[in-house]
C-alpha positions in Angstrom: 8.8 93.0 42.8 5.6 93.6 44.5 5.9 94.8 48.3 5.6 92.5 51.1 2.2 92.3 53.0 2.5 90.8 56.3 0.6 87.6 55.3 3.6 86.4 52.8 5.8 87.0 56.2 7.5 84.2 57.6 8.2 84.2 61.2 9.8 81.2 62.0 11.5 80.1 65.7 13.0 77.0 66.9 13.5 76.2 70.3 16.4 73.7 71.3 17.8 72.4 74.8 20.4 69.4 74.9 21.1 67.5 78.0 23.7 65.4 78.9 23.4 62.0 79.9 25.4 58.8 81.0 26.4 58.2 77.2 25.8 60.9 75.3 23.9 64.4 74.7 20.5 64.5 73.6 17.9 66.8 72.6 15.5 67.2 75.6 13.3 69.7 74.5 12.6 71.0 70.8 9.9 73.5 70.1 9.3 75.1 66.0 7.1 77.4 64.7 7.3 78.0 60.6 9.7 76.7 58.2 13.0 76.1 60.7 13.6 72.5 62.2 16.0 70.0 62.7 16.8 66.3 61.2 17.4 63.6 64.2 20.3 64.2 66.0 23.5 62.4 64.3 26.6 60.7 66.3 29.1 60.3 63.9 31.7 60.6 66.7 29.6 59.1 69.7 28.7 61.4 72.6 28.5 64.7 70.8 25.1 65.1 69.4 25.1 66.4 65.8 22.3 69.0 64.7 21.4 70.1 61.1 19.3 73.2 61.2 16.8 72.9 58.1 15.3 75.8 56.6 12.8 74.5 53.7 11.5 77.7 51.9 15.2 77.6 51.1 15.7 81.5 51.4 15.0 84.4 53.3 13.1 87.3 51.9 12.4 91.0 53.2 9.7 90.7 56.2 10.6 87.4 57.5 11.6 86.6 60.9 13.9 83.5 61.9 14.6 83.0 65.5 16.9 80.3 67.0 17.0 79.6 70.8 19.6 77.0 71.8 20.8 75.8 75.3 23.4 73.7 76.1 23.0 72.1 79.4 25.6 71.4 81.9 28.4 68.9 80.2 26.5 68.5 77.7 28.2 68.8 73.9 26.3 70.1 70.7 27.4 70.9 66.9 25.2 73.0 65.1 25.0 73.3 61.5 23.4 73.7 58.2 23.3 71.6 55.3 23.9 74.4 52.8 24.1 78.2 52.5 21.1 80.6 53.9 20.2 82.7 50.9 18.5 86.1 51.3 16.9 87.3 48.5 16.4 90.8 47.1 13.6 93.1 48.8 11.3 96.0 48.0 12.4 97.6 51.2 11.3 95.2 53.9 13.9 94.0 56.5 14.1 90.3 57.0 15.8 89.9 60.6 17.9 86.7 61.9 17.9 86.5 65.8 20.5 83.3 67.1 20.6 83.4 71.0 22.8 80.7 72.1 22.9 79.6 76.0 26.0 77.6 77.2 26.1 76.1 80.8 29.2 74.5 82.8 31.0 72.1 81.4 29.2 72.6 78.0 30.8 72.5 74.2 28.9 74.6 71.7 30.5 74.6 68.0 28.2 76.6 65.7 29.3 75.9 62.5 26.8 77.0 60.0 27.1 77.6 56.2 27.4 81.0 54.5 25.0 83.2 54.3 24.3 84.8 50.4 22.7 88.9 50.7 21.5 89.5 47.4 21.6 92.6 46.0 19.3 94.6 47.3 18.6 92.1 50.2 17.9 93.8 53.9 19.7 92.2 56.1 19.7 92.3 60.5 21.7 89.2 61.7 21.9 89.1 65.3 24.2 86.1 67.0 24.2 86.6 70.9 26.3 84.1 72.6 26.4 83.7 76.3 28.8 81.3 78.6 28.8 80.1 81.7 32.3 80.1 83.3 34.4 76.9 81.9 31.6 77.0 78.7 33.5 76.0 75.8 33.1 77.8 72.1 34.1 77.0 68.7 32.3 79.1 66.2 32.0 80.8 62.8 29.9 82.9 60.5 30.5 84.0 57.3 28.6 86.1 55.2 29.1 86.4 50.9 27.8 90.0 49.8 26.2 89.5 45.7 26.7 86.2 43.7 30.6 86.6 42.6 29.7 83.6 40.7 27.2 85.1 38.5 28.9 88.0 38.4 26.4 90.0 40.4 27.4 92.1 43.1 26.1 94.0 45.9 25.8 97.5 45.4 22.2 98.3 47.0 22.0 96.1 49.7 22.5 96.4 53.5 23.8 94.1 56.2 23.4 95.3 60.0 25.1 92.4 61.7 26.2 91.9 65.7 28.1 88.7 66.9 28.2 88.9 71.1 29.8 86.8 73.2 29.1 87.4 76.9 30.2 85.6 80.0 28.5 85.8 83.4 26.9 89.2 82.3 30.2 90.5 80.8 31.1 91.4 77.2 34.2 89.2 76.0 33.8 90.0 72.4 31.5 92.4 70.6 31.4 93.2 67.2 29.1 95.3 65.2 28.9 96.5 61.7 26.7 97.8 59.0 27.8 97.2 55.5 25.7 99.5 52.7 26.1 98.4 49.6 25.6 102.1 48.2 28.5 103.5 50.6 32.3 103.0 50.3 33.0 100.7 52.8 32.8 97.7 50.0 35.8 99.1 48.1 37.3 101.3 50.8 40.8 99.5 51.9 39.8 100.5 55.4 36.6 98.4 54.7 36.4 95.2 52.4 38.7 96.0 50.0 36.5 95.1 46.7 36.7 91.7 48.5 32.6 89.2 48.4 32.9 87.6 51.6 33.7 88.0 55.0 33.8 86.0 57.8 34.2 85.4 61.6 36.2 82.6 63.6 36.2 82.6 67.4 37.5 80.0 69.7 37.0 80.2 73.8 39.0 79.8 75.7 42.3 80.2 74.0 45.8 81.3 75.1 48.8 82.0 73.5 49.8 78.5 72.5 46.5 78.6 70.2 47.3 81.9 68.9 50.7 81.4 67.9 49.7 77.5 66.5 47.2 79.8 63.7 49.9 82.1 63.0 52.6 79.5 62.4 50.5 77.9 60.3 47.7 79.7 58.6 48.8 81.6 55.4 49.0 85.6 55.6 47.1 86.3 52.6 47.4 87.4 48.9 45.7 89.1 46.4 42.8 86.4 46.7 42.7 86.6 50.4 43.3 87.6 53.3 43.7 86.5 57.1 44.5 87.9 60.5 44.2 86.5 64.0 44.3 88.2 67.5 44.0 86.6 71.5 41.5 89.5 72.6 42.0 87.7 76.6 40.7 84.3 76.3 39.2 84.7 73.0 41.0 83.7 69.7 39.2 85.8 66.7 40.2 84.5 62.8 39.2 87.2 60.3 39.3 86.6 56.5 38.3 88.5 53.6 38.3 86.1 50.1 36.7 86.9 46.7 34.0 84.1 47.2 32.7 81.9 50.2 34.2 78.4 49.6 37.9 79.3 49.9 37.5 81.0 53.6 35.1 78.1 54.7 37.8 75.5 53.4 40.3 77.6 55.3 38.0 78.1 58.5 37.3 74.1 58.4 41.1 73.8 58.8 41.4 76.0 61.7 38.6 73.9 63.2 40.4 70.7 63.1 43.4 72.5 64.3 41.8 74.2 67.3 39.5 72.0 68.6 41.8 69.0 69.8 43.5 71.6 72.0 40.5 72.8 73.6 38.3 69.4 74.4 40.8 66.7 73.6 38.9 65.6 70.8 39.8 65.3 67.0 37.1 67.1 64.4 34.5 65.0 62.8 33.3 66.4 60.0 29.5 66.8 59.8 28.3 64.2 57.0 25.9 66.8 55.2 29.0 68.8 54.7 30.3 65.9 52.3 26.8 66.0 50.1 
């Protein structure tokens, strides 16, 4: 693979503000740059305003820049997602970075719900999600990232993810979480680290009490040899964290915890996006 010169970088950024009005939300200012845009807002379920994030190259390579700046006005309610996985695709040694920043104001709903993420081997990876709230903000969110192709039988043993999820509230940290995963280290197969397991992911839900907690845990299974699931109340903040062999399982599982969850936090049963049934 021949190195990447800075003219085959993409830098791609989206800029995205929703506002709420009498009826429903709406998109009140949108701003791209490069290959990262939106479809119309859907409203499958009436006020919430649907948003697919498109990214047509259809991959990420080593070099290229996506940034993704999204506010949620006061009251107002936004889903966010993708109409299929992000794949990021094996580098000579450039990193290819992934900056979300994510602005949530009183009274607002964000649920960021995006497809996996694939690393291929030897893909440099820095993911960045930065998440802040405003005091009776409301989250629902997920990430999940698949390490290799388990499909194809190809791993990731060269590669590198440096990934930080943040979600801050009035200038304080309610839930940080950082992590490097080297595909020539031991963390992959370590059982202090993935465990030989593909594909990891993230659920968070704020705010949450013990009555969500113990709904999960009553209900979600433990685990087995195929996968595995915790879930801990870190103060207001419910974190889900799986481990699974490939990506669909966890965001089958992840899907369920969404319809669970998010009737008890805004009185409002889960729609399913209608890309996710293409």
């Amino acid at each position: 693979m021949s190195a990447v010169t800075p003219l085959s970088r993409w830098h791609a950024r989206l800029e995205l503000e929703f506002a709420r009005r009498p009826d429903k939300t709406v998109i009140q200012h949108r701003k791209h740059h490069g290959p990262l845009i939106i479809q119309k807002p859907f409203y499958p379920e009436g006020e919430t305003c649907h948003v697919y994030l498109i990214h047509p190259p259809g991959g990420v390579v080593g070099g290229d820049r996506i940034d993704l700046s999204v506010e949620v006005g006061e009251q107002a309610h936004a889903l966010i997602t993708t109409p299929a996985a992000n794949k990021f695709y094996r580098s000579a040694g450039a990193q290819a970075d992934v900056m979300q920043s994510f602005t949530v104001q009183a009274g607002a709903v964000l649920e960021w719900l995006p497809q996996e993420n694939i690393l291929f081997d030897d893909s440099r990876v820095n993911l960045h999600t930065h998440i802040d709230l405003a005091a009776d903000a409301s989250l629902l969110s997920w990430e999940v990232q698949c390490l290799g192709r388990p499909a194809s039988q190809e791993g990731f043993h060269r590669g590198r993810l440096r990934q930080r999820f943040e979600v801050w509230q009035q200038d304080k940290p309610l839930w940080i979480d950082r992590s490097t995963i080297d595909g020539t280290g031991t963390m992959a197969e370590a059982q202090w680290g993935l465990a030989g397991y593909a594909a990891l992911g993230t659920f968070i839900l704020f705010p949450a009490g013990q009555a969500e907690l113990e709904m999960i845990r009553q209900t979600m299974v433990r685990g087995n040899e195929d996968f595995r699931f915790s879930v801990s109340l870190l103060g207001e903040v419910l974190v889900c964290r799986c481990l699974a062999h490939q990506a669909e399982p966890m965001r089958e599982v992840f899907i369920d915890i969404w319809r669970r969850l998010r009737p008890e936090l805004i009185n409002r049963p889960a729609v399913i996006p209608r890309i996710w049934n293409t």
